[in-house]
C-alpha positions in Angstrom: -15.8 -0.2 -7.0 -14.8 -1.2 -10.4 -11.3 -1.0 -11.3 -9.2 -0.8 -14.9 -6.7 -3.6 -15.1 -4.5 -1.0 -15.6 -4.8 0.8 -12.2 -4.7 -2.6 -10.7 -0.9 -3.3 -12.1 0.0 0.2 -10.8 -1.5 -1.0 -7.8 0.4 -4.4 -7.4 3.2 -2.5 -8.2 3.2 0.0 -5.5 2.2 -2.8 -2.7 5.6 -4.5 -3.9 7.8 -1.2 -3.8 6.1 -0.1 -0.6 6.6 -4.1 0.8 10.4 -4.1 -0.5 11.3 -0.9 1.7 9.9 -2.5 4.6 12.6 -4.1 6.9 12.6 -7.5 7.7 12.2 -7.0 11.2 9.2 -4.8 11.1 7.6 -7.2 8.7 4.4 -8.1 10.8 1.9 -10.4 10.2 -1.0 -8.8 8.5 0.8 -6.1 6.8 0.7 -7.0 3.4 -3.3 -6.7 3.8 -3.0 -3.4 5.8 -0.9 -2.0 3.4 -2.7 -3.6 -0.4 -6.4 -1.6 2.2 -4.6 1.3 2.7 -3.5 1.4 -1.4 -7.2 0.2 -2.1 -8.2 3.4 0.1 -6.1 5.9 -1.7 -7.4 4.6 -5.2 -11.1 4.9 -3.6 -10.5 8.5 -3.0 -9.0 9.2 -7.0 -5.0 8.5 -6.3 -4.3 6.7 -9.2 -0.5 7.6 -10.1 2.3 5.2 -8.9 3.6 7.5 -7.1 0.6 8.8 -4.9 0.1 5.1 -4.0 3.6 4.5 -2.7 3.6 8.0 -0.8 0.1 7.4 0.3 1.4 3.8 1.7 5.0 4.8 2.6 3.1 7.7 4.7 1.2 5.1 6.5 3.4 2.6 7.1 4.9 3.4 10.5 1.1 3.7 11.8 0.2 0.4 10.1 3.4 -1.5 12.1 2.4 0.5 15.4 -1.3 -0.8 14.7 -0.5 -4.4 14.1 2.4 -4.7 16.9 
């Protein structure tokens, strides 16, 4: 899938904001990736605000550390 430079700055951005909530102690290894897939999933599917992509992430987040812990 082909994305707009554009949407891939709003993108970057909402991996950061999502990265900076997380707290340093639940900063697992491999979250960065789980979290930049699961942003990459929400664009896939036509979230393409700044906001759908941190709520899409924030929603996920929890699962993701559960997953990779």
């Amino acid at each position: 899938m082909q994305y707009s430079s554009e949407l891939i700055h709003t993108m970057r951005q909402a991996l950061e904001t999502v990265m900076a909530s997380v707290p340093a102690h639940q900063s697992v290894f491999g979250l960065k990736a789980a979290v930049a897939e699961c942003i990459l999933n929400a664009a896939a599917h036509g979230q393409t605000s700044y906001d759908g992509l941190v709520t899409a992430a924030s929603d996920q987040i929890q699962a993701i550390i559960a997953m990779l812990t």
